[in-house]
C-alpha positions as CSV (number, residue, x, y, z in Angstrom):
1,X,-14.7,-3.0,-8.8
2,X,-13.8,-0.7,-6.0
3,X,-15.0,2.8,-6.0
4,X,-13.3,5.6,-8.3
5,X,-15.0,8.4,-6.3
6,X,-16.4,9.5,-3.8
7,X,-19.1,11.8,-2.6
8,X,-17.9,14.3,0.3
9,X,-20.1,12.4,2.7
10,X,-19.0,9.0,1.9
11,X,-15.2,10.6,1.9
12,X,-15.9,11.8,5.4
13,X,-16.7,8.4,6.7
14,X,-13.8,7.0,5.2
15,X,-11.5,9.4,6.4
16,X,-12.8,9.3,9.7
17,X,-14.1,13.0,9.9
18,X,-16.7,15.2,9.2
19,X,-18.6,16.4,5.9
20,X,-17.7,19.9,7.5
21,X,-14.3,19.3,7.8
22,X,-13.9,17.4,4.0
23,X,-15.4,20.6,2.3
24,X,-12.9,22.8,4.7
25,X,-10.0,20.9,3.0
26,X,-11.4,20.9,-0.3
27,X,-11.5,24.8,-0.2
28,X,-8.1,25.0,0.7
29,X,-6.7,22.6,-1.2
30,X,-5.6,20.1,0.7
31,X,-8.1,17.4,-0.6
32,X,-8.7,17.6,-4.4
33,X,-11.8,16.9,-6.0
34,X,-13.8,17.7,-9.3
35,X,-17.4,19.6,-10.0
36,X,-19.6,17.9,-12.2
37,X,-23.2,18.7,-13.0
38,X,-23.4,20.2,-9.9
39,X,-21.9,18.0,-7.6
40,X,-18.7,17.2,-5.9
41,X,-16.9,14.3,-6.3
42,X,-13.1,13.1,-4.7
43,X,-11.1,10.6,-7.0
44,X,-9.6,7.7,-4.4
45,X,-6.1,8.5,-5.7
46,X,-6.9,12.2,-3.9
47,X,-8.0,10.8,-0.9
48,X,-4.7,8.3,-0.7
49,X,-2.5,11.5,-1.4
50,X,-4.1,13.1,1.6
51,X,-3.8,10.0,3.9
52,X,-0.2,10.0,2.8
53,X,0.7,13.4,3.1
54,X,-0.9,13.2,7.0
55,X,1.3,10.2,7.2
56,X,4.2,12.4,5.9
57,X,3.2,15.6,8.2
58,X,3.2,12.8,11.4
59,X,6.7,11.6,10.4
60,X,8.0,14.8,10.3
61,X,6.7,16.6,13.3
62,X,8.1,13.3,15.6
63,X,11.6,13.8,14.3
């Protein structure tokens, strides 16, 4: 079974970017995620939306 979440630092690696840079877009909304006991974790449908909606942004800015 493939993952159902992810810890920011494993989300980071498979988004290519930083831990930094995950928690920046968590705060602002851009990437969702839940608290639980204390700890952050990011559902795989979030981090699909977010890969879309760059793929979306991209489309946009080259028309």
């Amino acid at each position: 079974m493939d993952k159902l979440f992810y810890r920011p630092k494993d989300a980071a690696t498979v988004l290519g970017m930083s831990r930094t840079a995950v928690f920046r877009l968590i705060k602002s909304g851009e990437l969702r995620s839940i608290k639980r006991d204390g700890y952050r974790l990011i559902p795989t449908a979030a981090l699909l939306d977010f890969a879309r909606a760059l793929e979306a942004d991209a489309e946009q800015e080259a028309v």
